[in-house]
N, C-alpha and C positions, 0 to 999 in steps of 0.2 A: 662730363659730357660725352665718355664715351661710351656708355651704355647707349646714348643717342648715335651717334654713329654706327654703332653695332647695329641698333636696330633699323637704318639706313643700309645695311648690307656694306660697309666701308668696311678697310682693314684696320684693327687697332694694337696689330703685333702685341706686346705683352701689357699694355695698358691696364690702368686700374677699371674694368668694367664691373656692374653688377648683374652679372647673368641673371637671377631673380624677375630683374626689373626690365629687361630687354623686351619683353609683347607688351607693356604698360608704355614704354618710350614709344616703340610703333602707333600703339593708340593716341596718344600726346599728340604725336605726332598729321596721324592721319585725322585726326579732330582739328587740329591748328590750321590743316591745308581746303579742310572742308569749309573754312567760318573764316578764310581767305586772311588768316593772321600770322604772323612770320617768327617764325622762333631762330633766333640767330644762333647760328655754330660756327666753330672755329672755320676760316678758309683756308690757313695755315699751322702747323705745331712745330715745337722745339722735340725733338725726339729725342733719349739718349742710350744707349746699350748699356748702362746699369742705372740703379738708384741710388748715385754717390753724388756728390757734389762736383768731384773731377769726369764724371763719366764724358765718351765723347757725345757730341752732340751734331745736330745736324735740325736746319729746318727746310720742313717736305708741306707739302700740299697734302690737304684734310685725306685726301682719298690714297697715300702714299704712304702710308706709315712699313716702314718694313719688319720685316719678321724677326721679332728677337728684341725689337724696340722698342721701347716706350712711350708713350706721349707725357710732358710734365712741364708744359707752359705754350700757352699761345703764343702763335707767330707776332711776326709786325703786322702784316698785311691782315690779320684778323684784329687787331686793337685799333687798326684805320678806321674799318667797317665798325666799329664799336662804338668809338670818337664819332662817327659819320651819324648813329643813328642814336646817340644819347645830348648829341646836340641842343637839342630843342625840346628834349625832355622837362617837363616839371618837379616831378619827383622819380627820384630812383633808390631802391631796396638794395644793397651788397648783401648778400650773404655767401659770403667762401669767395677763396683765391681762385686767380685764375689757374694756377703753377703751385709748384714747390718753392715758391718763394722764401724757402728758409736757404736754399741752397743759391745762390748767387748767379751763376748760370740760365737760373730757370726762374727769375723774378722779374723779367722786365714784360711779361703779360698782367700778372695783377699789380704791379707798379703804374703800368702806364692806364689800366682801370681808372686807380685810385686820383694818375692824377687830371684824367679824364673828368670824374666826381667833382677834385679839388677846382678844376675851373668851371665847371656847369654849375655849383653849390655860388659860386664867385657873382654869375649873370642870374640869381634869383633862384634855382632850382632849390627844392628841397630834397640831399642826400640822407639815409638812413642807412648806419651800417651795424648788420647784426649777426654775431659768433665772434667768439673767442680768435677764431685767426682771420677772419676780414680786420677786426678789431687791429690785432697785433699788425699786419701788411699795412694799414693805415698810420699807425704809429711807428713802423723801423723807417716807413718813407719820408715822415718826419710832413705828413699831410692831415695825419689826424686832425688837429685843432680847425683844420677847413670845413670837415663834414658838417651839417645841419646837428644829425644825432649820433650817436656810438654808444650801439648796448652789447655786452659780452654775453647777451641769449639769445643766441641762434635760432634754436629753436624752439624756443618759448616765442620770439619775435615771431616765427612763423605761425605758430598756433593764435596769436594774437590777429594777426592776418584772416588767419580761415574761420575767427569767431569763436573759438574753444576757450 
């Protein structure tokens, strides 16, 4: 998602973006706000000054990332908003973690996804989780057996989706 914030003109200090795809996100973007439709991004991130599992860490506001920093897990206050608007969802697609959830530190955004999922999948929704590491976050959180489905193709699910 920070290719989308890049293309929102936010800072993403050393972040994973895909330069490539930053006028494709603006487009995304500016089509999503034309057809009055909401594309959620983070309000808050876990930053950390290295990609280690001990790095320090800090969480800053979406527009705050400092220089030299990384983003590598959703805040709290963005898994609220998440909980808030998957609520009342019927069906929901996972494909990819929120975080570096291999790293402990930075798991408690796609953790609290999953168990976000694991209670909406609970009141009726139909969850689908597809890629190899949604799959895995779903299973170290020990949530897996909750979901509707769980396929290890990512992006095969996806192509499934667009009719390929």
């Amino acid at each position: 998602f920070f290719t989308f914030l890049k293309a929102k003109g936010l800072p993403v200090g050393t972040s994973l973006v895909e330069d490539d795809f930053v006028e494709t996100a603006k487009a995304v973007l500016e089509k999503a706000e034309k057809l009055g439709k909401e594309i959620l991004l983070p309000e808050d991130i876990v930053v950390a000054d290295a990609f280690a599992p001990d790095a320090n860490t800090q969480i800053v506001a979406v527009d705050a990332i400092p220089d030299g920093w990384m983003g590598l897990d959703n805040g709290p206050a963005t898994t609220a908003v998440q909980a808030a608007a998957l609520a009342d969802c019927k069906t929901v697609i996972m494909n990819g973690p929120m975080g570096v959830f291999e790293f402990e530190a930075f798991n408690k955004g796609t953790f609290g996804i999953v168990d976000i999922l694991a209670d909406i999948t609970s009141k009726g929704a139909i969850t689908i989780i597809g890629g190899g590491d949604s799959v895995a976050a779903c299973e170290q959180s020990g949530k897996a057996s909750q979901m509707s489905h769980i396929s290890t193709g990512g992006g095969a699910s996806l192509e499934l989706l667009e009719g390929k």
